[in-house]
N, C-alpha and C positions, 0 to 999 in steps of 0.2 A: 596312259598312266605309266609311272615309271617306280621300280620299286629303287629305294635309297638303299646304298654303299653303306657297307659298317662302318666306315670314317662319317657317314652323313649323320647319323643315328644318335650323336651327343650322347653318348654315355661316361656315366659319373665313373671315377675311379674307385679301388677299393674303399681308399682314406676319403674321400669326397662322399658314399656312401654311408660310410661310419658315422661321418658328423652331421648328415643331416637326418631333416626331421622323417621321423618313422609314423607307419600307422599305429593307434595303440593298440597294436596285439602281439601277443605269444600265443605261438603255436607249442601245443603238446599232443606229442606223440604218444600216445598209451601203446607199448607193444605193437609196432609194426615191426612184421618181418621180411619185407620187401627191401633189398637193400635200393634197390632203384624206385623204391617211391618215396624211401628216404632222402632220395639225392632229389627227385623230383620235389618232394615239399620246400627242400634248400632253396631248387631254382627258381620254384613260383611264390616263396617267401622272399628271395632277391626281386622280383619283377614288381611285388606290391609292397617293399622296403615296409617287412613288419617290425618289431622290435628284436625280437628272441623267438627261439625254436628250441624248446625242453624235449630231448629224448629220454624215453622211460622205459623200464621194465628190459624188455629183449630185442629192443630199438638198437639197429649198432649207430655206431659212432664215425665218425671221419678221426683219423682219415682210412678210406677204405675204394680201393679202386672199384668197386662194384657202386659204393654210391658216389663217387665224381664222373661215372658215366653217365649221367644223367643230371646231377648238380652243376657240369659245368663250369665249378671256381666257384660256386654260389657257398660254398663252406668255409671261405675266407671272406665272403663279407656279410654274411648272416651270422651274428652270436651266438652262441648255444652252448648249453648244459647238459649232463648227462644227469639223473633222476633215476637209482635203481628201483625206487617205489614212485608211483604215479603219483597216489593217495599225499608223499610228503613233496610230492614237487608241487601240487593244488593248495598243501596249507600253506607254501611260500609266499605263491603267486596269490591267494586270497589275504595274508597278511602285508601283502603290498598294494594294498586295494582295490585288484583285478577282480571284474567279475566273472565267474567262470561258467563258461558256456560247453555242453557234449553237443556235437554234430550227430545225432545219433532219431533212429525212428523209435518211438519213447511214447507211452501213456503221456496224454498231456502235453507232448512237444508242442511247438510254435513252429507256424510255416516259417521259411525264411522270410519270405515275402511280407510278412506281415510285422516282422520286428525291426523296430529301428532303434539303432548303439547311438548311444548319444556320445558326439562327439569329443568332450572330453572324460570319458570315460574310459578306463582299461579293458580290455578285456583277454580272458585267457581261453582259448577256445580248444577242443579236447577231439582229435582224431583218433578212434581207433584201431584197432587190428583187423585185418581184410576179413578173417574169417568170424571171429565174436565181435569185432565192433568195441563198444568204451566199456572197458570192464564195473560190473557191478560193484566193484570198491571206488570207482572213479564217482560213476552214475550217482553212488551217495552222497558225494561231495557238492556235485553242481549247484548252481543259480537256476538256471534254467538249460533248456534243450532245445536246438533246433532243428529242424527237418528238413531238406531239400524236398519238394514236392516233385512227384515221378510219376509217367504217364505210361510206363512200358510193363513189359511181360516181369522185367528183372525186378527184384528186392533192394535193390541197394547199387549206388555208384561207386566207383575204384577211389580208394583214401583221396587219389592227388586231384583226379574230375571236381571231388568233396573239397576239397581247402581252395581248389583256382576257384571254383561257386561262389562259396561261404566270404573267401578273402575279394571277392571283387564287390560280393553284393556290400560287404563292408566300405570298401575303399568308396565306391560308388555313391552309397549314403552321408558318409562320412565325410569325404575330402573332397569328390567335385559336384555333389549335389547341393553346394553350403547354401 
């Protein structure tokens, strides 16, 4: 087996990204402070071409060389907003008829595993902060929540482990299980 050359690898251009079709989601950042899992969610929101990436609260912003060490260039072809309140970046995105979803371990959560996005449906899905997770102004807002189920000693997986999961098990339902 031979691994493929980056000339082999057909990738889309910036403007060839832009115009084509996206999965239906936004990512929202509830206060991360991680500037490198910020560039991280850029570059695994470029890999599964979502729609938008809402940063919020105390999330920085590009451009910032602590997040293109890790984004990559993923900051010029993923859209984004900045949101100094969570709370009115979710009544945006729920009055554009997203539904909004916390990645978060929650009374009541749903496994991942067991939820399926319907395809033509929006949805806005809600990362939190490394250390509290989707703030309880956020948490009041949701549709529902879901949970990556965990089999180890740890409480919880790092924000960008959570969105490459969350965004594949989507992609994966979504666009090549049709």
């Amino acid at each position: 087996m031979r691994k493929l050359k980056l000339d082999e690898l057909n990738r889309v251009s910036v403007e060839e990204f832009k115009g084509q079709s996206k999965l239906p989601v936004v990512i929202v950042l509830d206060s991360v402070r991680s500037m490198h899992n910020v560039g991280s969610v850029f570059r695994t929101g470029d890999g599964f071409a979502v729609g938008h990436i809402c940063l919020c609260g105390i999330t920085a912003q590009p451009p910032h060389r602590e997040i293109e060490k890790t984004a990559l260039g993923a900051t010029q072809s993923v859209d984004w907003s900045y949101h100094a309140d969570t709370t009115e970046a979710i009544a945006e995105l729920r009055d554009l008829g997203y539904t909004i979803i916390a990645i978060e371990q929650a009374e009541n959560s749903v496994m991942l595993h067991e939820f399926q996005p319907a395809a033509h449906q929006k949805y806005a899905l809600i990362f939190g902060n490394e250390v509290n997770g989707v703030s309880e102004e956020a948490m009041a807002q949701i549709d529902t929540c879901l949970e990556i189920p965990q089999f180890g000693t740890k409480h919880s997986f790092n924000i960008v482990i959570s969105a490459g999961i969350v965004l594949w098990d989507f992609m994966a339902k979504i666009k090549l299980n049709k």
